[in-house]
MDAnalysis code that builds the backbone (N, CA, C; Angstrom):
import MDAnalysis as mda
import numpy as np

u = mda.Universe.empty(567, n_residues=189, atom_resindex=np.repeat(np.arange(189), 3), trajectory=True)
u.add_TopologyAttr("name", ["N", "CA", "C"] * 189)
u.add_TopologyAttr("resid", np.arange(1, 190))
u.add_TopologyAttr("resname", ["UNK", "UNK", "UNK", "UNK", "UNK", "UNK", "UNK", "UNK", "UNK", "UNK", "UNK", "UNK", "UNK", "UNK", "UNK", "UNK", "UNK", "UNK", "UNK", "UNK", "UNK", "UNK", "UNK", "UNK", "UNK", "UNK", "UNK", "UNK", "UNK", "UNK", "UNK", "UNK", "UNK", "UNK", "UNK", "UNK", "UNK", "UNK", "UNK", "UNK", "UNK", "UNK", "UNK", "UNK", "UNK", "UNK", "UNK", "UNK", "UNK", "UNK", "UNK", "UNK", "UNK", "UNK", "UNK", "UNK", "UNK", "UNK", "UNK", "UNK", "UNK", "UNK", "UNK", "UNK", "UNK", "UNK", "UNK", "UNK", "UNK", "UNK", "UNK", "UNK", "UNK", "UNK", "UNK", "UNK", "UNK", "UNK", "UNK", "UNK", "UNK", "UNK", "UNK", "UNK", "UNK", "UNK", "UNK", "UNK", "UNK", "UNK", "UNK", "UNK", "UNK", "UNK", "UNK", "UNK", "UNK", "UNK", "UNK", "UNK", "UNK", "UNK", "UNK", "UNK", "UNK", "UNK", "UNK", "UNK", "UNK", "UNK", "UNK", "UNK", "UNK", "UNK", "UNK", "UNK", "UNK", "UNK", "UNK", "UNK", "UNK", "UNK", "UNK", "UNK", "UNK", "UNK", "UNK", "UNK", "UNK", "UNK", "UNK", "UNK", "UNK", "UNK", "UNK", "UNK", "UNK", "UNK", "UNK", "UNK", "UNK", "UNK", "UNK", "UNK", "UNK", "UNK", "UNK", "UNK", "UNK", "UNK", "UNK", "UNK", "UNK", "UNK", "UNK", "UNK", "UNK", "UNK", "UNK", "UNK", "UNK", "UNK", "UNK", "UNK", "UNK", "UNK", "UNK", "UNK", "UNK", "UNK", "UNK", "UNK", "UNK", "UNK", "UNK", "UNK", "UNK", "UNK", "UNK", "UNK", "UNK", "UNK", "UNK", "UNK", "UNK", "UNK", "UNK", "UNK", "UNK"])
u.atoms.positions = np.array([
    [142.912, 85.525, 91.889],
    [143.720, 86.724, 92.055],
    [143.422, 87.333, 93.426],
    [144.662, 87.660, 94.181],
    [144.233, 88.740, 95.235],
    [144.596, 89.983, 95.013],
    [143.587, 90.910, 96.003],
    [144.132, 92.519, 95.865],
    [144.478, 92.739, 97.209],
    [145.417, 93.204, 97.599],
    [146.150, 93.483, 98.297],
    [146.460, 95.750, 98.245],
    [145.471, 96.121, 99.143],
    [145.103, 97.739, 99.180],
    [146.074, 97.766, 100.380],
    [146.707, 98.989, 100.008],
    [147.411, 100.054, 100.966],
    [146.827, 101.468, 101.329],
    [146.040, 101.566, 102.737],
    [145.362, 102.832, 102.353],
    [146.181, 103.879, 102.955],
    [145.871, 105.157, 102.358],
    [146.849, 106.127, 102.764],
    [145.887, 107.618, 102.053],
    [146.961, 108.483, 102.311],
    [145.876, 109.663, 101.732],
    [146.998, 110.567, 99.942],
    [146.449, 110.526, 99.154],
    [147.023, 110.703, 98.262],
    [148.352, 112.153, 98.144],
    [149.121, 112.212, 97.619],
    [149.627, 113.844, 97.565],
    [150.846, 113.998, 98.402],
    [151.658, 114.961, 97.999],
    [152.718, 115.106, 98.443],
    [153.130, 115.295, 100.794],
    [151.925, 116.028, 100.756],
    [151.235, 116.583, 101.558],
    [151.323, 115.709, 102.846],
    [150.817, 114.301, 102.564],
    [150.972, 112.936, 103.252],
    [151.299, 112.459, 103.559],
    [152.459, 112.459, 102.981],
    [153.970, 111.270, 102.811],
    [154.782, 111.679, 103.673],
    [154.931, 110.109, 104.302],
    [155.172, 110.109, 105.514],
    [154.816, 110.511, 106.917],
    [153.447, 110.455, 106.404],
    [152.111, 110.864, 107.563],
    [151.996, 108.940, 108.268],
    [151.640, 109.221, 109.954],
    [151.026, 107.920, 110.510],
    [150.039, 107.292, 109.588],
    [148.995, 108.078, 108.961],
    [147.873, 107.551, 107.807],
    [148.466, 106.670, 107.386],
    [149.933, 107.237, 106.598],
    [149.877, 106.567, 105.132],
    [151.012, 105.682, 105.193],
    [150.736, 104.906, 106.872],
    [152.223, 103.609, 106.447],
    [151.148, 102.174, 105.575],
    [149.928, 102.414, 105.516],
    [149.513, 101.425, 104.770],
    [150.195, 101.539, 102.858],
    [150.321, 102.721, 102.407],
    [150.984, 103.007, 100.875],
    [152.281, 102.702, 100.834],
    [153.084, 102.835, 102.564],
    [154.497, 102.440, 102.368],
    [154.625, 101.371, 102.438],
    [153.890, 100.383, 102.756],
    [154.143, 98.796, 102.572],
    [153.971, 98.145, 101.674],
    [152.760, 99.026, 100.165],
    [152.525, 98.563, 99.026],
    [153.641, 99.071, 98.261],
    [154.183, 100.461, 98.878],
    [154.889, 100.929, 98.158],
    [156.490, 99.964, 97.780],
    [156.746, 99.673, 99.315],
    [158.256, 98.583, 99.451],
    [157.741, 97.333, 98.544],
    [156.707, 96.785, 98.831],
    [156.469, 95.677, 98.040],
    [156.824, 95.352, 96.745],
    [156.096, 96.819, 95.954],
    [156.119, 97.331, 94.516],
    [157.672, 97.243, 94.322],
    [158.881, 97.980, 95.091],
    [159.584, 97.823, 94.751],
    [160.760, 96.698, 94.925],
    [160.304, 95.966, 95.795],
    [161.434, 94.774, 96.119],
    [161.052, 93.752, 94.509],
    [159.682, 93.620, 94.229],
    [159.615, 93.251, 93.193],
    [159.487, 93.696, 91.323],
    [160.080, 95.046, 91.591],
    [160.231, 95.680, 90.568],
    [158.849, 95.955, 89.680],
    [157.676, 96.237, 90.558],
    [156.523, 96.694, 89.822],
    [156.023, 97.840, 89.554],
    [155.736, 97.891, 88.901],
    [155.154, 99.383, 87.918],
    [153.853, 100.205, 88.670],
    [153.553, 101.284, 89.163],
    [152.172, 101.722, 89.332],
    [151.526, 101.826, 88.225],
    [150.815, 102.347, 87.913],
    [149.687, 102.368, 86.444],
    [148.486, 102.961, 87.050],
    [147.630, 103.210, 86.617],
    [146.580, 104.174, 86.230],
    [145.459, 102.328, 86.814],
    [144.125, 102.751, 87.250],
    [143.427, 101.131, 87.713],
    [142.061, 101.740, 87.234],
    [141.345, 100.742, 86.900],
    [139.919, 101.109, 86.519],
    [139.055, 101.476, 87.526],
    [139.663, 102.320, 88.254],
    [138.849, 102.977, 89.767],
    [140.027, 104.270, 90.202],
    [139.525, 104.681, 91.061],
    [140.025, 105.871, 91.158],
    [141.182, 105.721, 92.468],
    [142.016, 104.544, 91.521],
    [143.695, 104.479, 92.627],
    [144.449, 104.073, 91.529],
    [145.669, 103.433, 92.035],
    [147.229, 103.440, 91.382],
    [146.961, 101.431, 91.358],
    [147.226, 100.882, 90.279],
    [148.205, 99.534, 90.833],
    [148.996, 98.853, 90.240],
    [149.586, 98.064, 90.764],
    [150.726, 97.241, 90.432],
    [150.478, 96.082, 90.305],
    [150.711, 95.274, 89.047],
    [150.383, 93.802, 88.781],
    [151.215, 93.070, 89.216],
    [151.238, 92.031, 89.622],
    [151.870, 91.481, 91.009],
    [151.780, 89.418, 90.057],
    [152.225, 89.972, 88.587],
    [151.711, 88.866, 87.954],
    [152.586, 87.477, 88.662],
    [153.398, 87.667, 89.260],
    [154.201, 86.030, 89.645],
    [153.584, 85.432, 90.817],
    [152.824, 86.428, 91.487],
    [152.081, 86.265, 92.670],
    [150.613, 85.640, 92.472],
    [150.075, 86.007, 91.386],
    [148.672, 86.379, 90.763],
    [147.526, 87.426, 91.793],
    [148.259, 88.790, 92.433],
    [147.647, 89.428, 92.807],
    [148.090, 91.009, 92.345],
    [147.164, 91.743, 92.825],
    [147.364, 93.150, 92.846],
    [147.500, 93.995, 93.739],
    [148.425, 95.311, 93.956],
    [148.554, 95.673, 94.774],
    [147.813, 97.127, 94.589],
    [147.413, 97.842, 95.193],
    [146.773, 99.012, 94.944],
    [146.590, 99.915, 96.233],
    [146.368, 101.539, 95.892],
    [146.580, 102.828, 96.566],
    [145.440, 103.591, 96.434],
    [144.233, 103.495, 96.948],
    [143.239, 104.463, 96.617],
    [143.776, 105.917, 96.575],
    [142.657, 106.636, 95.683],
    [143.368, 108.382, 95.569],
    [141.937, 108.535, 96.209],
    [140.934, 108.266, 96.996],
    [139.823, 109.088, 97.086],
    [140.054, 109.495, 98.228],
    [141.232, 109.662, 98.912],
    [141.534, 110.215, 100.475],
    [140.910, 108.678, 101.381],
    [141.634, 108.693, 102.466],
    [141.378, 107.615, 103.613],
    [139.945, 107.862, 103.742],
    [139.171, 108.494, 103.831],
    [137.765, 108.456, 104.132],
    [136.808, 108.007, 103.263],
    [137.367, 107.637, 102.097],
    [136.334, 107.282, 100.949],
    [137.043, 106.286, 100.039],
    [137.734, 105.396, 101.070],
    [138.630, 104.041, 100.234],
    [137.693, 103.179, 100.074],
    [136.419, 103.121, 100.662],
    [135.715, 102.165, 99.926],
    [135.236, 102.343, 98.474],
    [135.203, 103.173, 97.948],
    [134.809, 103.572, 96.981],
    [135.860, 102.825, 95.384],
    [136.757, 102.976, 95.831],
    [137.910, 102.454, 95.018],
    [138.001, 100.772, 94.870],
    [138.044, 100.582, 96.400],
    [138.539, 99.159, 96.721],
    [137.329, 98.687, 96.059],
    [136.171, 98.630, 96.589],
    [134.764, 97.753, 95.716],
    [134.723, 98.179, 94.138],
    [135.175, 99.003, 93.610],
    [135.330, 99.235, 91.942],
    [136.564, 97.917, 91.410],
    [137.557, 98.098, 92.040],
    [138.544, 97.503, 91.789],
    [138.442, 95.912, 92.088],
    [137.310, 95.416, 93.267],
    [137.152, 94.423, 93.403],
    [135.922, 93.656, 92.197],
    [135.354, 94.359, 92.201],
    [133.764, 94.140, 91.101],
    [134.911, 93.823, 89.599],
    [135.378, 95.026, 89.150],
    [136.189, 94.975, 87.717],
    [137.183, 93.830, 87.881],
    [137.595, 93.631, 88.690],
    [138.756, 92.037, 88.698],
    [137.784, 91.109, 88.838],
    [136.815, 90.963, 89.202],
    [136.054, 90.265, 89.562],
    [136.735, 89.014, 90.845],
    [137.147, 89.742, 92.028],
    [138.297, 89.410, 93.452],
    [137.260, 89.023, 94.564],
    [137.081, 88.007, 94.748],
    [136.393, 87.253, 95.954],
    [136.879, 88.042, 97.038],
    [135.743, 88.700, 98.403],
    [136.126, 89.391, 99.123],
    [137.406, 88.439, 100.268],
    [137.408, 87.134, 99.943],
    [138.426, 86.113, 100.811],
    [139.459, 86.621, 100.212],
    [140.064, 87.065, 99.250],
    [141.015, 87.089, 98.628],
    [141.726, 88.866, 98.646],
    [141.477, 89.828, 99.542],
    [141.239, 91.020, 100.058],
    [142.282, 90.911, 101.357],
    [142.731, 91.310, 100.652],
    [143.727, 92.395, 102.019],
    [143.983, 93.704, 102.458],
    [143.420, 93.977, 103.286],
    [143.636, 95.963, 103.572],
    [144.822, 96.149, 104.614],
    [145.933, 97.509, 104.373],
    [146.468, 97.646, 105.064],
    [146.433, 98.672, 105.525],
    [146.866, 99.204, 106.774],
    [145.973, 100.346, 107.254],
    [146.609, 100.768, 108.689],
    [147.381, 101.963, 109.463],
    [147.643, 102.424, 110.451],
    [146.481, 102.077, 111.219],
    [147.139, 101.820, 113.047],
    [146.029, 101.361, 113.649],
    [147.048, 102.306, 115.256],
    [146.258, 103.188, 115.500],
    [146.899, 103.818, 116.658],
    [146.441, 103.446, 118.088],
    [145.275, 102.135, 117.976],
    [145.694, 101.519, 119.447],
    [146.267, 100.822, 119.389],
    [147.400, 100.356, 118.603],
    [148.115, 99.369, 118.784],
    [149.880, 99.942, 118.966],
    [150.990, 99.832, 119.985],
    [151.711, 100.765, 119.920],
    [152.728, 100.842, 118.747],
    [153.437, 101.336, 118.799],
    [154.480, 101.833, 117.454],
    [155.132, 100.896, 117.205],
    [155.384, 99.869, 115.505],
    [155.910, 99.214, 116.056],
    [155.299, 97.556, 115.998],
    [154.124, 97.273, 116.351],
    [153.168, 96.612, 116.374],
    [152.424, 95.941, 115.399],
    [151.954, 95.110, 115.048],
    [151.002, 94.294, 113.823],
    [149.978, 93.642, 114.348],
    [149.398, 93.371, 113.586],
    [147.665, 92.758, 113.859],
    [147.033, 92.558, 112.640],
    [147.359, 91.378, 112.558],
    [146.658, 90.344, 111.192],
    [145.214, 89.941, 111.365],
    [144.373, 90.201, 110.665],
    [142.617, 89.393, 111.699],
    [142.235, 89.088, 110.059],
    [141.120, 88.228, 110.205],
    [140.553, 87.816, 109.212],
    [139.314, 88.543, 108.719],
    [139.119, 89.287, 109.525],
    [137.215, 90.052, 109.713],
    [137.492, 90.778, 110.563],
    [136.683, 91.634, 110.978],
    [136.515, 92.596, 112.456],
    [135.825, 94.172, 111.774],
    [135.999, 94.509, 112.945],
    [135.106, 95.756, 112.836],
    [135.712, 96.955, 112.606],
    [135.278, 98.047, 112.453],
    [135.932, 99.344, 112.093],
    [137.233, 99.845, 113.138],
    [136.865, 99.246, 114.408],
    [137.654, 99.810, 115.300],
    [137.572, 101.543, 115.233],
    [136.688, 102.144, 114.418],
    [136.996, 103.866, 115.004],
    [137.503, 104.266, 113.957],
    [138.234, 103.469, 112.635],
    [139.374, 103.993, 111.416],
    [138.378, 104.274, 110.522],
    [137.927, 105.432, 110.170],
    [137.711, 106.055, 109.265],
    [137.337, 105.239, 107.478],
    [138.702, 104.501, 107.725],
    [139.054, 104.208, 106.240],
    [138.612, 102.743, 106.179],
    [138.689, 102.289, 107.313],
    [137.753, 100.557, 107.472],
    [136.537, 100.791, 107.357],
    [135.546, 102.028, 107.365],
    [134.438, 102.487, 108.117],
    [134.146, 102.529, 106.330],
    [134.883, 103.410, 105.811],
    [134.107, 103.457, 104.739],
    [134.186, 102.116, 103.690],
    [135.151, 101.169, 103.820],
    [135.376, 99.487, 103.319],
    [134.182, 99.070, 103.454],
    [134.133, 98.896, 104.576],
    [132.684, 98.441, 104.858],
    [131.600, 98.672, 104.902],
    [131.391, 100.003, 104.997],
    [129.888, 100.504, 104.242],
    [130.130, 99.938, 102.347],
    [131.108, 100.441, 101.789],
    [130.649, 100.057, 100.617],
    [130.688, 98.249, 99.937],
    [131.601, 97.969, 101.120],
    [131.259, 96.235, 100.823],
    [129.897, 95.466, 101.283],
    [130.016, 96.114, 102.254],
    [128.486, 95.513, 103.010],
    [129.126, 94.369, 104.669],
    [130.242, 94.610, 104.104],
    [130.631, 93.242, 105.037],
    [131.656, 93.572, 106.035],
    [131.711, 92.450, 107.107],
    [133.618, 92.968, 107.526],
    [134.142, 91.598, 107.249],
    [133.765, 90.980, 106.236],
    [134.434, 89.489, 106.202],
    [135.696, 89.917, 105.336],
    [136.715, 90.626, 105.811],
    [137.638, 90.852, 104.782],
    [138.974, 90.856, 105.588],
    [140.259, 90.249, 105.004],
    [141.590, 90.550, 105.803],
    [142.048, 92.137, 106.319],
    [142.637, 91.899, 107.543],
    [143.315, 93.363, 107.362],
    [144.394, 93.129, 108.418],
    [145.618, 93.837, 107.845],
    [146.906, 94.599, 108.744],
    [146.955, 95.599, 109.091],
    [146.880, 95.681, 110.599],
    [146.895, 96.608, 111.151],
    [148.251, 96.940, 112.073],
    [148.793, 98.011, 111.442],
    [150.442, 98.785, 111.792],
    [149.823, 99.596, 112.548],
    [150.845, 99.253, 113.777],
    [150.382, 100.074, 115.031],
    [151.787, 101.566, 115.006],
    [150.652, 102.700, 114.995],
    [151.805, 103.601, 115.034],
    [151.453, 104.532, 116.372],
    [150.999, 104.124, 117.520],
    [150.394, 104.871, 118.839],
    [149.538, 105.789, 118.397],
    [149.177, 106.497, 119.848],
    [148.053, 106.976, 119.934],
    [148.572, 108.507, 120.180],
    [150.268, 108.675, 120.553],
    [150.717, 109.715, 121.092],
    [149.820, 110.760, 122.197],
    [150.190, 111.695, 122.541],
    [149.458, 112.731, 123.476],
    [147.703, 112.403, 123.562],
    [147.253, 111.826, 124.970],
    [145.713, 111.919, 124.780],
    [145.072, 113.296, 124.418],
    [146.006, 114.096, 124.426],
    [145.426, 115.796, 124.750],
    [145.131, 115.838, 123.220],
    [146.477, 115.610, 122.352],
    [146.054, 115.796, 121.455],
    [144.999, 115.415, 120.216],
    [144.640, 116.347, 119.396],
    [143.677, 115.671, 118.504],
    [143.803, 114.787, 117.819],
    [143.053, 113.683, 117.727],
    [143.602, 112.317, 116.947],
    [143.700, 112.621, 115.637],
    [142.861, 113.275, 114.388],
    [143.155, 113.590, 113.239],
    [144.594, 114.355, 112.859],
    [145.049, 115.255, 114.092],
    [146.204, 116.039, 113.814],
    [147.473, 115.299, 113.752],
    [146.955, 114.172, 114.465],
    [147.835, 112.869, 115.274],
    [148.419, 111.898, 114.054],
    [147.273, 112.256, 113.470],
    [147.800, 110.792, 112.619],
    [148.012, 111.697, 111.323],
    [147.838, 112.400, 110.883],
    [147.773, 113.608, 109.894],
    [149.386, 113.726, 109.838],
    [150.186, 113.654, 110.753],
    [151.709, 114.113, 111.258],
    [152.806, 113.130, 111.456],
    [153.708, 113.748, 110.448],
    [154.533, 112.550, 109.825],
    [155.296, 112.640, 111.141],
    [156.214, 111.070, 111.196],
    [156.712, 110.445, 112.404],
    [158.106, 111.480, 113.158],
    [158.073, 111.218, 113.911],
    [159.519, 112.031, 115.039],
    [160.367, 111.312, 114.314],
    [161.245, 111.828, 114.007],
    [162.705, 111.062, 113.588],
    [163.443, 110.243, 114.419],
    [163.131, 110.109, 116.047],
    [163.456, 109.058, 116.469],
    [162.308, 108.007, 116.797],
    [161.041, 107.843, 115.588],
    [160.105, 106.587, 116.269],
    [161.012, 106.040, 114.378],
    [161.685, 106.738, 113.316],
    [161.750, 106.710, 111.823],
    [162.082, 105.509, 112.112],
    [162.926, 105.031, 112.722],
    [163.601, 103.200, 112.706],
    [162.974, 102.350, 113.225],
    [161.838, 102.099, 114.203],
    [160.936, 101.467, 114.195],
    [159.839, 101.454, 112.736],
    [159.637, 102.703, 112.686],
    [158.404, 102.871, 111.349],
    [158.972, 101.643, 110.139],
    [160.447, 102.157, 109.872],
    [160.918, 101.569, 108.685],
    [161.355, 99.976, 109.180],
    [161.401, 99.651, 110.450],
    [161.324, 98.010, 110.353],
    [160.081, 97.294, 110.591],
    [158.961, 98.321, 110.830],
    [157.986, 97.750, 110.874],
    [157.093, 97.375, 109.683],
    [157.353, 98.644, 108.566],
    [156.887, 98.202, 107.131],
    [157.512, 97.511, 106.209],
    [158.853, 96.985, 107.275],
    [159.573, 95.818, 106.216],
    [158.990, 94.523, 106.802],
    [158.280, 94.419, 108.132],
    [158.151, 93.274, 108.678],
    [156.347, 93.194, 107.561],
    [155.696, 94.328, 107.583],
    [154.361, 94.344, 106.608],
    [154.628, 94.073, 105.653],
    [155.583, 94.059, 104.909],
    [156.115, 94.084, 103.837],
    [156.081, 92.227, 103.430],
    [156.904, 91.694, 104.644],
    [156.958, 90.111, 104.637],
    [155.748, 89.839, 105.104],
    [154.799, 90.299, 105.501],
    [153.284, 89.646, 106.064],
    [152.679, 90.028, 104.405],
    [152.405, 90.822, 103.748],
    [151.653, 91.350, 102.356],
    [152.517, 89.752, 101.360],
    [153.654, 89.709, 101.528],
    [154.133, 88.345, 100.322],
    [153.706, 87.381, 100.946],
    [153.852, 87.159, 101.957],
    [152.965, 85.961, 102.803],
    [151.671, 85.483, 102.390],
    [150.930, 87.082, 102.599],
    [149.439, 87.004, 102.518],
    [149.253, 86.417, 100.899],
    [149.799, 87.273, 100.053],
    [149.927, 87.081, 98.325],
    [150.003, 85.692, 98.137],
    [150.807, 84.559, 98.889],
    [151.233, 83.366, 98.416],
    [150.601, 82.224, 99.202],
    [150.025, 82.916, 100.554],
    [149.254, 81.407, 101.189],
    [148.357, 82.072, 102.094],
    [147.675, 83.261, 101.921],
    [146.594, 83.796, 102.856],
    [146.688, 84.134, 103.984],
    [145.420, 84.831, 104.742],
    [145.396, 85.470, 105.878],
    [145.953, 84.471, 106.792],
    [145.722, 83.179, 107.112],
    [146.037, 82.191, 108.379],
    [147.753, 82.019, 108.689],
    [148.154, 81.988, 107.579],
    [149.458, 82.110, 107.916],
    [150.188, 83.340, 108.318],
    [150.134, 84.220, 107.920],
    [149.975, 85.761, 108.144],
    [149.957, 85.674, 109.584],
    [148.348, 85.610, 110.441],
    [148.280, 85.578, 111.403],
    [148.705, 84.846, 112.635],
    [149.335, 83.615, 112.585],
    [149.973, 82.419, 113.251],
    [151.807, 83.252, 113.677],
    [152.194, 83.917, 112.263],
    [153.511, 84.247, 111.825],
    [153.926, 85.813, 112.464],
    [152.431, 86.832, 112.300],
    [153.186, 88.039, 112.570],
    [152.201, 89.020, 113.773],
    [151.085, 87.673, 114.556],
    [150.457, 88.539, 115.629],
    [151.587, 88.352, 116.769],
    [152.009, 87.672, 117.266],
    [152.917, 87.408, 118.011],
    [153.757, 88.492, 118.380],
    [153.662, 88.904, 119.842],
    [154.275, 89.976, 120.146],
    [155.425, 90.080, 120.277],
    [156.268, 89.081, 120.161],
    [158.239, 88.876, 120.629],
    [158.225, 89.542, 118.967],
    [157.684, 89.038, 117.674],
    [157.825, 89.592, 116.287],
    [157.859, 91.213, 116.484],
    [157.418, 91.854, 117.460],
    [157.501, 93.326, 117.791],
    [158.674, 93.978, 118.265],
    [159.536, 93.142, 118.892],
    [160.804, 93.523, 119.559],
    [162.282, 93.285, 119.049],
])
């Protein structure tokens, strides 16, 4: 089985925050294939993803404490960390943008930071949706806290349909193909 996490920050409040295009890609997923959220034996949402044999899931402990969820949810499935996919806004990468890796480091994200303190590891997949860095002046928490300009909305929404086809990808033949298929920068334009 794989789990396949969308991190984002829970609540009305959010939606459609830079944070939380990782929930809108579990979220499109959930629905192109007509899946259910539900209640998970950890403190997020998921969707059984039975034709796939994976799961898709939404931590509620806020972006700063998604490890907490993801390693509950991985221990109780009992989910080989190879079999792990995180998805996750990445604002050095510009709007627009993807970045498939197999492992790597926190890069500065908060919400990778806490993955990996509670896994122990960075041997784990992740997509990274580039939504810029906007104004250096401004504060990066306020930055990403702040749902999109209505003219970046049509990039946002073809970019979590292109995550959308990298997450069924990932579900059906793993990170390598993923990465061969959607680092490629012409896939950006």
């Amino acid at each position: 089985m794989r789990l396949i996490v969308g991190l984002g920050n829970p609540g009305r409040k959010y939606a459609g925050t830079r944070h939380n295009v990782g929930f809108e890609v579990v979220d499109l997923v959930a629905g192109r294939h007509r899946l259910d959220w539900e209640s998970a034996p950890a403190d997020a949402l998921m969707a059984k993803w039975r034709s796939e044999g994976a799961l898709l899931a939404k931590p509620l402990t806020f972006m700063n404490l998604s490890g907490h969820a993801v390693g509950d949810l991985l221990r109780f499935f009992k989910i080989d960390i190879g079999d792990l996919l995180v998805i996750v806004d990445e604002v050095q990468l510009e709007l627009g943008r993807l970045r498939a890796r197999a492992r790597g480091s926190a890069g500065g994200h908060n919400g990778l930071k806490s993955l990996i303190g509670e896994l122990g590891t960075e041997e784990f997949a992740r997509l990274r949706i580039g939504v810029g860095r906007g104004d250096a002046r401004r504060d990066l928490a306020d930055h990403v806290l702040a749902t999109f300009e209505p003219e970046e909305r049509p990039v946002v929404t073809e970019v979590v349909g292109r995550a959308a086809d990298a997450t069924e990808l990932f579900a059906r033949e793993g990170i390598g193909p993923v990465m061969n298929r959607f680092n490629r920068k012409e896939d950006a334009e």
